[in-house]
C-alpha positions in Angstrom: 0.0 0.0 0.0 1.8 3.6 -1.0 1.4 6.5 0.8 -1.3 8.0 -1.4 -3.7 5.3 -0.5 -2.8 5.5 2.9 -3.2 9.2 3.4 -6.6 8.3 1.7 -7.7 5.6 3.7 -7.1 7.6 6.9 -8.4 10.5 5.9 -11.7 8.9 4.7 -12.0 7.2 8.8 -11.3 11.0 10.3 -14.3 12.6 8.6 -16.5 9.6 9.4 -15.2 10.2 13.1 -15.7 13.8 12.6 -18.9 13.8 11.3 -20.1 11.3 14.2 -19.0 13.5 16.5 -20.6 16.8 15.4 -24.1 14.3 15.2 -23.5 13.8 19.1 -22.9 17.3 19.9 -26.0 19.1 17.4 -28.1 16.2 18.6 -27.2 17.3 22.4 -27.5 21.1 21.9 -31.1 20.1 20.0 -29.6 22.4 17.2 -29.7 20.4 14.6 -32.8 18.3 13.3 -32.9 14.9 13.2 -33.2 15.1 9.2 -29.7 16.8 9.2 -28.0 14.3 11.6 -29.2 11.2 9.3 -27.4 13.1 6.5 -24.0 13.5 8.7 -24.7 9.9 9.6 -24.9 9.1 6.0 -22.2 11.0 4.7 -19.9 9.2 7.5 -21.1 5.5 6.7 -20.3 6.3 3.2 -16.6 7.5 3.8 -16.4 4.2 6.0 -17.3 2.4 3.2 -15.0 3.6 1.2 -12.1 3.4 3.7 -12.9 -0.2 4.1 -13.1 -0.7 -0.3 -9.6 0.8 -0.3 -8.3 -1.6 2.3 -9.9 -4.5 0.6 -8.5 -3.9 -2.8 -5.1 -3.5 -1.6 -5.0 -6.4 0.7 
């Protein structure tokens, strides 16, 4: 695995981190409706996915 795909891969698991986070805190303020945080939730399963296809191809 070169470093491209490794930058990649860990970038793609910080914004689904990221993005889980931000759901716990909007979703604890009550800023944020619960439309939105199934969108951030979304948006971070997808990059998980993705992290996961990476590592799958290369291994």
């Amino acid at each position: 695995m070169n470093s491209r795909e490794t930058v990649t891969s860990f970038a793609l698991r910080v914004i689904a981190l990221v993005l889980a986070i931000a759901c716990i805190v909007l979703g604890l303020m009550e800023t944020a409706s619960i439309e939105t945080l199934a969108v951030l939730l979304g948006v971070g399963l997808v990059a998980v996915a993705l992290a996961g296809m990476r590592r799958n191809r290369t291994a």
